[in-house]
C-alpha positions in Angstrom: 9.4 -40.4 -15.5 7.1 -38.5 -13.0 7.1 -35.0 -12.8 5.1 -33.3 -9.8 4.4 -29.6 -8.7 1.9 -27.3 -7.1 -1.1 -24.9 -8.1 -4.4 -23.7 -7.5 -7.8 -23.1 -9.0 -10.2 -20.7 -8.2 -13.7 -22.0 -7.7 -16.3 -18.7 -6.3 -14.3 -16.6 -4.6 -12.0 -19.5 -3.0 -9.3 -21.3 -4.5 -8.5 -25.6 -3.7 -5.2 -27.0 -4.8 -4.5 -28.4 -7.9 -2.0 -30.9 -8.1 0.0 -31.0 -11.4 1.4 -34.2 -12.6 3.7 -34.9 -15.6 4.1 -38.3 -16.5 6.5 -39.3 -20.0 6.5 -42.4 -21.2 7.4 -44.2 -25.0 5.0 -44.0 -27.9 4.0 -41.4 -30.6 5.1 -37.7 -29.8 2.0 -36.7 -28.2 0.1 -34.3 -25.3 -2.6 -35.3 -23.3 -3.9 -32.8 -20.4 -6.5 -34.3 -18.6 -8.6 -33.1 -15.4 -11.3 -31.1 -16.9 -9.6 -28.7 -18.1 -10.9 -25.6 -20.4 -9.5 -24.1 -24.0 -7.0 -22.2 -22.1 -5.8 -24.9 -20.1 -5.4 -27.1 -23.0 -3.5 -24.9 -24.8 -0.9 -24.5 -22.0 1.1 -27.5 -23.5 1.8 -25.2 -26.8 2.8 -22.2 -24.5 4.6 -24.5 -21.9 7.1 -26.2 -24.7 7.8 -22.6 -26.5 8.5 -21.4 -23.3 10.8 -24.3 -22.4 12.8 -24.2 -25.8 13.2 -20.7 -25.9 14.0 -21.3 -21.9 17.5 -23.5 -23.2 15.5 -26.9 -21.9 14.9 -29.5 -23.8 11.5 -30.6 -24.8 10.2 -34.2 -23.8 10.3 -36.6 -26.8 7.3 -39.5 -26.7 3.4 -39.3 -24.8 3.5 -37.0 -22.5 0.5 -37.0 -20.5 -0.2 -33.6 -17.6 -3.0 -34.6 -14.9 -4.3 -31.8 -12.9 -5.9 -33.5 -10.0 -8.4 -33.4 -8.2 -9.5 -34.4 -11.5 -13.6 -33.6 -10.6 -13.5 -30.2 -10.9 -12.9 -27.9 -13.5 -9.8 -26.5 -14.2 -10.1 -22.7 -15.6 -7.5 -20.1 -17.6 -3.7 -19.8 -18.1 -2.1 -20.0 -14.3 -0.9 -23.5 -14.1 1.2 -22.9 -17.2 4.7 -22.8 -14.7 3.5 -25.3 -12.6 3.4 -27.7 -15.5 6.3 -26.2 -17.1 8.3 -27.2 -13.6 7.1 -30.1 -13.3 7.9 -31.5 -16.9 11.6 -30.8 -16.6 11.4 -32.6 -13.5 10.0 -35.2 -15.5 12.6 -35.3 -17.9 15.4 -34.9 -15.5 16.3 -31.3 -16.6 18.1 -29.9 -13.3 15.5 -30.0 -11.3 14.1 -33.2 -8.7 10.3 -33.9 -7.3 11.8 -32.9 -3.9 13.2 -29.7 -5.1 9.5 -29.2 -6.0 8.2 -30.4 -2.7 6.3 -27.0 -1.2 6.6 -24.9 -3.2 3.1 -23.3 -5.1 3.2 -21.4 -8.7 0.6 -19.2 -9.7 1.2 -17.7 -14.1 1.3 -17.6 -17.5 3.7 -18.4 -19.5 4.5 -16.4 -22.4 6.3 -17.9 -25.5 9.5 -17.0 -24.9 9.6 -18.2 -21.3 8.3 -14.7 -19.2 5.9 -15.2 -16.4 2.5 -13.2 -17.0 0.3 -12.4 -14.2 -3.1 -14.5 -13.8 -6.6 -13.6 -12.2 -7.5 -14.6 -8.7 -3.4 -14.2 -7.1 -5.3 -13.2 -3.9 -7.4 -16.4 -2.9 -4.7 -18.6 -4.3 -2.2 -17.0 -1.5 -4.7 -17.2 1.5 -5.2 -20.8 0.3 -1.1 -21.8 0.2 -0.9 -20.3 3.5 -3.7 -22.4 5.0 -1.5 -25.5 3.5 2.0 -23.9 5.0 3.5 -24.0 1.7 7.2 -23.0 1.5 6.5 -20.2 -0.9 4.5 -19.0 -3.6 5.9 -17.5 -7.1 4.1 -15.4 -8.8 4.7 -12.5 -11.9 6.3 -9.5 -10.4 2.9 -7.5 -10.8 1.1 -9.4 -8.9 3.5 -10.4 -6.0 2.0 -6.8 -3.8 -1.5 -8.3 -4.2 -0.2 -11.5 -2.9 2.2 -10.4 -0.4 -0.6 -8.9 1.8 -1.1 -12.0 3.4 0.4 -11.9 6.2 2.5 -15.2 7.2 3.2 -16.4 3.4 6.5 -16.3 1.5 6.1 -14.9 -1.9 8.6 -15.0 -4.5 8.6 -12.2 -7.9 9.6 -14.4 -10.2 10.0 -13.3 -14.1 10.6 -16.1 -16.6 10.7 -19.8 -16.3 14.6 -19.7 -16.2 14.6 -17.6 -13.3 11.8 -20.0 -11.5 14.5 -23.2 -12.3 17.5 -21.4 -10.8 15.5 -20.4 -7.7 14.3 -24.0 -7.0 17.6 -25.2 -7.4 19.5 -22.2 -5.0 21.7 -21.0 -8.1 19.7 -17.3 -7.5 18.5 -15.0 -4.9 15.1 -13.9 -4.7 13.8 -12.2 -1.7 10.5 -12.9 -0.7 8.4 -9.3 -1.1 7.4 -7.6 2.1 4.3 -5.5 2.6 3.1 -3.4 5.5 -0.4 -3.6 4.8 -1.1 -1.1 7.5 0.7 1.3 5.7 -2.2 0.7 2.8 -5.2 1.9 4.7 -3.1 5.2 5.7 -4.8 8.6 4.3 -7.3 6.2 2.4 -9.8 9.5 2.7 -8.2 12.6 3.0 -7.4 12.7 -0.7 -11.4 11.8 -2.0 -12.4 14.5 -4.2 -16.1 14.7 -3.2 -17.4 15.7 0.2 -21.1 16.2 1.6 -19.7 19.9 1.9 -21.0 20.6 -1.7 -24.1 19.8 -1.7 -26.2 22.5 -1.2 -29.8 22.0 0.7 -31.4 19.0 0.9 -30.5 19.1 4.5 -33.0 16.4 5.6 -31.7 14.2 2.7 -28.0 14.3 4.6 -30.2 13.1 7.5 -31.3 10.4 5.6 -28.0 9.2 4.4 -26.2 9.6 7.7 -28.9 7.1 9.1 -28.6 4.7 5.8 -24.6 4.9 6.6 -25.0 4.4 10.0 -26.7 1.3 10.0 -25.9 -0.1 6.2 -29.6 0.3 5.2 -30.7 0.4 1.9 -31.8 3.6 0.7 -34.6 5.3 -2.3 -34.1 9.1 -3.2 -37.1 9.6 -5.0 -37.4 13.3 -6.8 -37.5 16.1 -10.0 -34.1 15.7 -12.1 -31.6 18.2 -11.2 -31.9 17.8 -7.5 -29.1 15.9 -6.6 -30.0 12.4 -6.0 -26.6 11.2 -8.3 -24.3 14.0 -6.5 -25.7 12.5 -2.8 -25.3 8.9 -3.9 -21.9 9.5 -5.1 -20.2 11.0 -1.8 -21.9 8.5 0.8 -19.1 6.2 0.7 -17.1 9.5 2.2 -19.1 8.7 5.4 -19.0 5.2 5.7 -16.7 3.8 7.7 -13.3 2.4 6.9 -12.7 -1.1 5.4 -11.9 -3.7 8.4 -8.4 -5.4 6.8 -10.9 -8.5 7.0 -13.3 -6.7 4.8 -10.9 -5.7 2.6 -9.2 -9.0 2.0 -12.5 -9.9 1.0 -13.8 -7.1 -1.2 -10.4 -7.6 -2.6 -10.6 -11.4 -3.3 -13.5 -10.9 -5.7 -11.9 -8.2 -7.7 -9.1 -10.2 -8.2 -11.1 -12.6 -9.5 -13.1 -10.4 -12.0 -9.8 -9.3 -13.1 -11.1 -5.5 -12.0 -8.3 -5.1 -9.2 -6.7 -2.0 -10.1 -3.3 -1.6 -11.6 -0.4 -1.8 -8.6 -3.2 -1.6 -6.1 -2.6 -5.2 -3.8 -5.6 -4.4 -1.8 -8.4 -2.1 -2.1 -9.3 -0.2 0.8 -12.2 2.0 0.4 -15.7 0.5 0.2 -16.5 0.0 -3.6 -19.3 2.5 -5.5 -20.3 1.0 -8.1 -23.0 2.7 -11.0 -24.4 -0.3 -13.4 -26.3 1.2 -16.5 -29.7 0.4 -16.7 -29.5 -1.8 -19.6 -27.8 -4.3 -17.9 -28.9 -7.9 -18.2 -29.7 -10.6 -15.4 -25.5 -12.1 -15.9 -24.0 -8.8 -15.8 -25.9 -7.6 -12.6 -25.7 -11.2 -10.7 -22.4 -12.7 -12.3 -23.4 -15.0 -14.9 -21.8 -17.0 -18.6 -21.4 -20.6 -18.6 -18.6 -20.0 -15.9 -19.9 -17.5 -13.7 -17.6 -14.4 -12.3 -18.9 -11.6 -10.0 -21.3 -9.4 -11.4 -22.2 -5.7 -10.2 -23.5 -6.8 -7.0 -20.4 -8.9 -5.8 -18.3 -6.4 -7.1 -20.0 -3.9 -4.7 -19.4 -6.2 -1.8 -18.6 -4.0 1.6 -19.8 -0.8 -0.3 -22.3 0.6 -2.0 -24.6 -0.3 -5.2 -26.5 2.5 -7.1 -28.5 2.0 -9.4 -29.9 6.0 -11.1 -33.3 6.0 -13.1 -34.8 2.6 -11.4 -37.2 2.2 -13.4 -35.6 1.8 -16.1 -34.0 -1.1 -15.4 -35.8 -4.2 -16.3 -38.4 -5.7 -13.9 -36.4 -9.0 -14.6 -33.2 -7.8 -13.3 -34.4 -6.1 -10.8 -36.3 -9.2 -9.1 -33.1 -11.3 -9.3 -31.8 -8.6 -6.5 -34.2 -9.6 -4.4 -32.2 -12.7 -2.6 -28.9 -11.0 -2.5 -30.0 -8.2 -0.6 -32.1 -10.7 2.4 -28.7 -13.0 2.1 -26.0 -11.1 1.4 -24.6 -13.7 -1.5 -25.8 -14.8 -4.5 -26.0 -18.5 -5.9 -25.5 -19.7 -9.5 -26.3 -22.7 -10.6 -24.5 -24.1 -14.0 -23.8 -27.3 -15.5 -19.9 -26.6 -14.4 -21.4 -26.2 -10.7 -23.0 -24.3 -8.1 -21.3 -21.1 -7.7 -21.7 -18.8 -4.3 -20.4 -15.4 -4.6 -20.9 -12.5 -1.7 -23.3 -9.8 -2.0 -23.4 -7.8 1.4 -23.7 -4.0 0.0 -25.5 -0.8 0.8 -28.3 -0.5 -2.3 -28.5 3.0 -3.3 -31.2 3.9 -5.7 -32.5 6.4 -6.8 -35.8 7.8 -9.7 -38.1 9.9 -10.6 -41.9 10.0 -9.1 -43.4 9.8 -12.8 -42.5 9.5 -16.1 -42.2 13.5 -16.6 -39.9 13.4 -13.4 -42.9 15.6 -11.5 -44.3 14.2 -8.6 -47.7 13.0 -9.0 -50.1 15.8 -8.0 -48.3 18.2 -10.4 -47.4 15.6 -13.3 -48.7 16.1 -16.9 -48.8 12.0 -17.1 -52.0 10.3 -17.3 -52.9 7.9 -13.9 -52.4 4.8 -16.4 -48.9 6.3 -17.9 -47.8 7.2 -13.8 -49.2 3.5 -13.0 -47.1 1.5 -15.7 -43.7 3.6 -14.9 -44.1 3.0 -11.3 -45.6 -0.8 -12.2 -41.7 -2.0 -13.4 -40.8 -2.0 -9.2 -41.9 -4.2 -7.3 -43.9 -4.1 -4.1 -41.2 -6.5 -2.5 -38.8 -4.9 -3.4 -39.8 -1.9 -2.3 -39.9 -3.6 1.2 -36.2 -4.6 1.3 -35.6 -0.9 1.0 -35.5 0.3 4.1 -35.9 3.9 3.7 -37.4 5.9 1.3 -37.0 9.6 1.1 -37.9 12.4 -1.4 -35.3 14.9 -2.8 -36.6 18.2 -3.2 -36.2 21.0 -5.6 -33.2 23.0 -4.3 -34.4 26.6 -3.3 -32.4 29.3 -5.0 -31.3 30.9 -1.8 -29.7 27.6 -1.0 -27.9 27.1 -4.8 -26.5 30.9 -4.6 -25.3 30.9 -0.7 -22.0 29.3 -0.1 -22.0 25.7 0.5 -21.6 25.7 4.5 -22.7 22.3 5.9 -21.2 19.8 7.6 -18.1 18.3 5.9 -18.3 14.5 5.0 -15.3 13.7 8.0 -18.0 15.2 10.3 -20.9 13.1 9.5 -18.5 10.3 9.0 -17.5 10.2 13.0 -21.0 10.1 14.2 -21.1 7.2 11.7 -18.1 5.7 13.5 -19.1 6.2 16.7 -23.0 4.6 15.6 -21.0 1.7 14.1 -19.0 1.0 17.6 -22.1 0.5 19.1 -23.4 -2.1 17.0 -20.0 -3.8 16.9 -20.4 -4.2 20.6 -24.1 -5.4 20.6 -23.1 -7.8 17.7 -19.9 -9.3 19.1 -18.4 -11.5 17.1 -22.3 -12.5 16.0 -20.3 -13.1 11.7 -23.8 -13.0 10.4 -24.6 -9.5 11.9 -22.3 -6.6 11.9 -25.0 -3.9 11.4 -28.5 -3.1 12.0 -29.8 -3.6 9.0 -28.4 -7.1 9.1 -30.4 -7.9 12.3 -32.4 -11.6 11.8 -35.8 -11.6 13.7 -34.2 -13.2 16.6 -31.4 -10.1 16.9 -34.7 -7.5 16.5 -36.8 -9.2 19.2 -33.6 -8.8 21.4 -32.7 -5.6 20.8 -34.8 -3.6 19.4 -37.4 -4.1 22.6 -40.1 -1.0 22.7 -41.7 0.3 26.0 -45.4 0.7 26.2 -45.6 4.1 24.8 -43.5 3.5 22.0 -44.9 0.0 21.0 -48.9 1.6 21.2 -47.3 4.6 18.3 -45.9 2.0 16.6 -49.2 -0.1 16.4 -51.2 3.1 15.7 -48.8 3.9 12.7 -48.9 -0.1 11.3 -52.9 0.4 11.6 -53.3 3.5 9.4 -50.9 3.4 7.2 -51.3 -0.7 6.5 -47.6 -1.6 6.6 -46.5 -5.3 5.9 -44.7 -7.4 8.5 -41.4 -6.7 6.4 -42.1 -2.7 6.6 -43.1 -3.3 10.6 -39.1 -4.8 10.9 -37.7 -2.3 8.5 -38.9 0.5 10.7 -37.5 -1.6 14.0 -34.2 -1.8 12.7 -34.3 2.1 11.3 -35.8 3.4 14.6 -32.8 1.3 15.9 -29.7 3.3 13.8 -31.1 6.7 15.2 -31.2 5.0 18.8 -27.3 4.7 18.3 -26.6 8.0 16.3 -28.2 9.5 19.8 -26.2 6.9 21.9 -29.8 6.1 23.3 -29.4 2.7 24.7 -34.3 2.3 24.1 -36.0 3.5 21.1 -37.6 6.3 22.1 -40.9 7.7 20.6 -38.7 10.4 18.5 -36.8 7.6 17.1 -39.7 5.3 16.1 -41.4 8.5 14.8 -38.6 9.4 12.1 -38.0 5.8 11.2 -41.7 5.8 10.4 -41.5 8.7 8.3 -38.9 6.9 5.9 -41.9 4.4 4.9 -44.2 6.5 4.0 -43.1 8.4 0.8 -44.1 5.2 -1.3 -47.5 5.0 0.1 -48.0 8.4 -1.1 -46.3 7.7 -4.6 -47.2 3.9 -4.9 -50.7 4.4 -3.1 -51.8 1.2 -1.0 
């Protein structure tokens, strides 16, 4: 007899469905699971008949032979373990009928003695069985919240293979879980312990970093230890704005599939911050193994990536960044495939001028020494920074006055507000939300300079021998402050501070 039922893979950060078949025939007692499937996936037959004895079902006698189709691609990890469980007692003729089957999806884990476990990747699996109008989708209790925010899809709690049968059949009630993912994004600030408020000083650092926000631009801190480049870094994502439900659907898809989703937390709602240490390798970083999964730069996707003490990180690792942050994805190739994960974050980074943490002029380094610390970044790199800024001593007026700037719910509305404009000069433009996403053909429209503006501009490439990435760097800078003034040209001020944010590494770095 022919059992049949329905799954789903995840392949990137998008899931296909899998098609489980259960075919029993005469012969020797014996298991065959075909379709490419891994360790774990092979395994699933010794979890699947435990679970089906220890379930009250009987097990089948004779070959037994599970296709997960389409049989090209490779099947990964534990979650077809109930859809093969359900469709071998249809095979057998054990209560349950291919057309009791028919539209239904399941997504887990089996343990021995018949319990559904949750699985990675619930969240792409349920945007996929809604795209296919499935009938529902059951799923382990824990993960039904992270399914349930999609909106138009019946998902089922369900928690042990005896449970899943009697559903199916109609013997028992299981009501489909409801979310209001609204509710989610409520209060998804007001309880963030950090706020711009404590940092003392460093005023024209804010600046910085309210421009940086503003327009998603990547951004250098250069400066001493003990000035508060980690403290800055750490509360920008308390001015940047909140997570689209389209943003977060996506930011959340990739943590689910990292398994990094945090515990009864469907969807995340604030932008990520994520801190890699600097020993970490090319895989880690990118997403790597002989499977790939998101690395560091996927899992900042929609927030913000910092990386503390750049030079420390390998020269290697740090070149691999340098598509991501152009493209806003990153490609792996491996023998199992060609794996495309997204990459659109804000890079944060910040270092020390020399290897003594001095800047240059007053460093007890030798030229060489300075040379070979600076040497492990790249002048390309560099480039796809788009501002650079040094992070002065703090004075000790400012560390012993009360802190009394501007809160980080201040800054954050002129953020907003900078961030409304661009959504209405981007439209619905899915390539370009932001300035700092702007293509050459978006900067020759709108980042258009009158005569005055365009002969400072030329005056400033001339001296200070900018590249033609630093000349559309400064465009799309000049750009951000435009909007934080609600300037509808770039005016000679704005040109003028967006040129000031390119020059710190010339005076560092030299020409």
């Amino acid at each position: 007899m022919l059992g049949k039922s329905r799954s789903a893979s995840v392949y990137g950060v998008d899931a296909y469905e899998v098609e489980v078949e259960v075919f029993v025939s005469g012969g020797d007692p014996k298991i065959s699971v075909v379709g490419l499937p891994d360790a774990a996936v092979r395994e699933s037959k010794d979890r699947v008949l435990s679970a089906m004895n220890n379930s009250g079902f009987t097990i089948p006698v004779g070959h037994t032979t599970i296709s997960l189709a389409p049989a090209d691609k490779r099947k990964e990890g534990p979650c077809f373990d109930l859809a093969i469980a359900l469709a071998m007692i249809a095979a057998t003729g054990q209560h349950l009928t291919n057309a009791d089957l028919e539209g239904w999806w399941m997504f887990g884990e089996l343990a021995l003695d018949g319990r559904l476990r949750p699985a990675r990747g619930v969240l792409p699996v349920a945007l996929e069985a809604r795209r296919h109008h499935c009938r529902g989708l059951l799923v382990a209790p824990p993960k039904a919240p992270e399914a349930a925010v999609v909106k138009g899809l019946n998902v089922f709690p369900i928690h042990d293979l005896r449970q899943a049968v009697e559903f199916i059949r109609g013997r028992e009630e299981v009501k489909p879980l409801k979310i209001r993912v609204e509710s989610l994004f409520e209060n998804e600030q007001s309880d963030s312990p950090l706020d711009f408020r404590e940092v003392k000083g460093q005023e024209s650092v804010k600046r910085a970093m309210e421009i940086a926000a503003s327009g998603s631009h990547n951004i250098l801190m250069i400066g001493p230890p003990g000035t508060g480049k980690s403290m800055l870094a750490k509360r920008l994502p308390t001015i940047l704005p909140p997570l689209t439900l389209m943003e977060a659907l996506e930011t959340t898809k990739v943590h689910s599939i990292a398994g990094t989703l945090p515990t009864r937390q469907p969807l995340i709602t604030r932008r990520p911050f994520r801190t890699p240490h600097h020993t970490a390798s090319d895989a880690g970083l990118l997403g790597g193994r002989a499977n790939p999964a998101p690395g560091e730069i996927s899992l900042a996707h929609h927030g913000v990536l910092f990386l503390d003490e750049l030079p420390e990180f390998k020269r290697s690792v740090l070149e691999t960044m340098r598509q991501p942050l152009e493209e806003g994805r990153v490609t792996i190739s491996r023998a199992a495939g060609t794996f495309t994960f997204p990459a659109r974050f804000m890079l944060v980074a910040a270092m020390n001028p020399t290897p003594d943490g001095k800047m240059p002029a007053e460093s007890g380094s030798t030229s060489r020494e300075i040379q070979k610390y600076l040497g492990r970044i790249s002048r390309p790199l560099l480039d796809r920074i788009d501002i650079h800024v040094e992070v002065p001593k703090v004075r000790f007026q400012d560390m012993a006055a009360r802190p009394d700037g501007e809160s980080s719910a201040q800054i954050r509305e002129r953020v907003i507000r900078a961030r409304e404009i661009q959504n209405r000069r981007f439209g619905d433009n899915p390539c370009c939300r932001c300035n700092a996403q702007m293509g050459a053909r978006e900067i020759q429209h709108h980042c258009q300079l009158g005569p005055a503006v365009l002969k400072e501009l030329k005056t400033a490439m001339s001296q200070l021998k900018f590249s033609a990435r630093a000349y559309d760097r400064i465009l799309k800078v000049a750009r951000t402050i435009a909007d934080l003034d609600a300037s509808e040209n770039i005016d000679v001020p704005h040109l003028y501070e967006a040129v000031q944010y390119r020059t710190l590494d010339r005076q560092i770095w030299g020409d």
